[in-house]
TIBA-997447 format. One record per residue: x, y, z of N, C-alpha, C in turn; residue number from 1. Coordinates in steps of 0.2 Angstrom, whole numbers. Atoms other than C-alpha are relative to their C-alpha. Layout:
N
- nu;nv;nw;cau;cav;caw;cu;cv;cw;k
- X;Y;Z;X;Y;Z;X;Y;Z;NUM
...
***
This chain:
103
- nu;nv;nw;cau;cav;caw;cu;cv;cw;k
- -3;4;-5;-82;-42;-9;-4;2;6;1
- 3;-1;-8;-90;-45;9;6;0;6;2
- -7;3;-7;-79;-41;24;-6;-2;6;3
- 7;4;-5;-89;-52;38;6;-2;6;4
- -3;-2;-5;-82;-48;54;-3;-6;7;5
- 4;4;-4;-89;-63;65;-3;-7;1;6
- 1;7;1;-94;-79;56;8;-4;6;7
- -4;2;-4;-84;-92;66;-1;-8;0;8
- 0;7;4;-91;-110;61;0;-1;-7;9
- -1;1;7;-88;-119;45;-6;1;-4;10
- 6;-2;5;-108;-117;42;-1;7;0;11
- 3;-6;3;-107;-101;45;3;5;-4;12
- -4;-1;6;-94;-97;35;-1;-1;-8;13
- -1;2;7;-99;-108;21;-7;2;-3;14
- 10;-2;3;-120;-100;22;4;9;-3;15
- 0;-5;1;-109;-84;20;2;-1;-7;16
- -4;0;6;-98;-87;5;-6;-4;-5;17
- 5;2;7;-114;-97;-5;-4;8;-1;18
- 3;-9;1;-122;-78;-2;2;5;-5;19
- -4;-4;2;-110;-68;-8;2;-2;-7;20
- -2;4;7;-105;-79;-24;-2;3;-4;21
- -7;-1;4;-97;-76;-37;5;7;6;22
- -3;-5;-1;-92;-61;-27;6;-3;7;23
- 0;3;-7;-78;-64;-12;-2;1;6;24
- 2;-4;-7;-78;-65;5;6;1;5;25
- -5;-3;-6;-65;-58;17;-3;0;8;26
- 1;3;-8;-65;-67;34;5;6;6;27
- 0;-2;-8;-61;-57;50;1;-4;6;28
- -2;6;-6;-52;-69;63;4;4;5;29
- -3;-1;-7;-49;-61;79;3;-3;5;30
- -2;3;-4;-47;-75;90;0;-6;-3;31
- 1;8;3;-45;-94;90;-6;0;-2;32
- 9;4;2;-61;-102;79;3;-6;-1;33
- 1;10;-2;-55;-120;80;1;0;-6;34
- -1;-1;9;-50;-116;60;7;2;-1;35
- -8;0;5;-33;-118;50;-3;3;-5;36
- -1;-2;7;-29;-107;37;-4;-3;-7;37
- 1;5;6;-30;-120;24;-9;-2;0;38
- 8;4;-1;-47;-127;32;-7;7;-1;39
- 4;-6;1;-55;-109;30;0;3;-7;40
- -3;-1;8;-48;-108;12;-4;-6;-4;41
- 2;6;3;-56;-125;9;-7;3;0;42
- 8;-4;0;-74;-115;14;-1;3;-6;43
- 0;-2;6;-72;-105;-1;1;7;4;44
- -3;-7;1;-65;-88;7;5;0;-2;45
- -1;-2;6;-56;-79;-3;7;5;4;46
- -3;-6;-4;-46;-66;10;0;-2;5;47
- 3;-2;-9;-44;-67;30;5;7;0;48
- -2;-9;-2;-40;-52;37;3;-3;9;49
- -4;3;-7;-33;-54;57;-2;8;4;50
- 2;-6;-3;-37;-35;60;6;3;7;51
- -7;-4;-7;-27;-29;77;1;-7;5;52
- 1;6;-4;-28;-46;84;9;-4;2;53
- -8;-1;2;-8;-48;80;4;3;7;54
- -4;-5;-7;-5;-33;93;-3;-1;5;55
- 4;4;-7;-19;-41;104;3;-5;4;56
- -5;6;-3;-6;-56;105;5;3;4;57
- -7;-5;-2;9;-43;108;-4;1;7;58
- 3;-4;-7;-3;-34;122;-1;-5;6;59
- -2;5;-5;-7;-50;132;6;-3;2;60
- -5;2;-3;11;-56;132;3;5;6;61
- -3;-6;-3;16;-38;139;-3;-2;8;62
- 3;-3;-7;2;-39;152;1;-6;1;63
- -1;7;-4;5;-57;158;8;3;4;64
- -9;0;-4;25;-53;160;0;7;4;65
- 0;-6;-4;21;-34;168;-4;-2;6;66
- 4;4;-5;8;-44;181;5;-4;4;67
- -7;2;-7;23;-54;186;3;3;1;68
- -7;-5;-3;36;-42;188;-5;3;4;69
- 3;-3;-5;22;-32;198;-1;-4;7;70
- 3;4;-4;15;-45;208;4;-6;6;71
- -5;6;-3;29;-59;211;9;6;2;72
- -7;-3;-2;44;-46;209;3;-6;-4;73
- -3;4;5;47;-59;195;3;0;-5;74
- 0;-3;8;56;-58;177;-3;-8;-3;75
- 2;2;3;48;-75;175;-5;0;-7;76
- 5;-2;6;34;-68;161;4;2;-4;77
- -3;-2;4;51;-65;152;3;-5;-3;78
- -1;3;3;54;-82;149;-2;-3;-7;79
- 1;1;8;55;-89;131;-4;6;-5;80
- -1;-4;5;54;-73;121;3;-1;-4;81
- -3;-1;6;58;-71;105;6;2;0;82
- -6;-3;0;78;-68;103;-1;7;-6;83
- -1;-7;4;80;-49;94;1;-3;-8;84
- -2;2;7;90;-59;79;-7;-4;-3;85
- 4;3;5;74;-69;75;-5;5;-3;86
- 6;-6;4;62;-55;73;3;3;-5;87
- -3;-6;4;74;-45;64;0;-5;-7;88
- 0;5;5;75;-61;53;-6;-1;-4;89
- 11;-1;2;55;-60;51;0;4;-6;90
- 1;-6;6;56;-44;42;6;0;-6;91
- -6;-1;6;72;-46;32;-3;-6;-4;92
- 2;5;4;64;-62;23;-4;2;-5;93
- 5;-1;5;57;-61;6;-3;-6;-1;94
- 7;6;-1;41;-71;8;-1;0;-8;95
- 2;-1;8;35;-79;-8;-4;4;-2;96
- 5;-8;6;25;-66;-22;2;4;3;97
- -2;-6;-1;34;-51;-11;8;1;-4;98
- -6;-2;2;47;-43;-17;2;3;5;99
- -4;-2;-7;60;-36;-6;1;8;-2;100
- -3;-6;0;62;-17;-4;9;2;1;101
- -6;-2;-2;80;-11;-8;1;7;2;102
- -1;-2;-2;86;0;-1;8;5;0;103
***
C-alpha cells in the first residue's frame, strides 16, 4: 500500500494509483480538493485517510466563535451548533459492517 499525503487532482491521483497497481493506494485529504468521496473512489483509491483534519474542522469552529466573543462581546459564533442529542446520536449508531460494542 502507498499512503500519498498530497496528490489533489484527478490526474494526479490517477498517475499515482497506475504506479502503485495492483498494490493500493490510500489517499490523504486534508482539506477541500474539489473531489467527492465516490469521485475519488471512481480513480481507483482504495482507502482515504482525513488524518487530524476532522479536529482541524472542530479547531476553526472554536476559533471563529472565541474571536467573536472576544472581539464583539458576541455569542453569535455559537449559532447553529450541533444540539448535544445529535452528536451523542453519532456515536450510539451502528454504521453498516460495524458492530456495535456492548456494554
Amino acid at each position: 500500500m502507498l499512503f500519498a499525503p498530497g496528490p489533489q487532482t484527478p490526474a494526479e491521483i490517477e498517475a499515482l494509483v497506475a504506479a502503485v497497481a495492483p498494490r493500493p493506494l490510500n489517499l490523504l485529504v486534508v482539506r477541500d480538493i474539489g473531489l467527492r468521496v465516490e469521485e475519488i473512489a471512481e480513480l481507483g483509491v482504495r482507502r482515504i485517510s482525513v488524518g487530524g483534519a476532522l479536529a482541524l474542522a472542530a479547531w476553526t469552529g472554536f476559533m471563529r466563535a472565541a474571536q467573536t466573543l472576544r472581539s464583539k462581546g458576541s455569542f453569535a459564533g455559537l449559532a447553529g451548533v450541533v444540539p448535544y442529542a445529535e452528536i451523542n446520536g453519532l456515536f450510539a449508531t451502528n454504521l453498516p459492517g460495524h458492530q456495535a460494542q456492548g456494554r
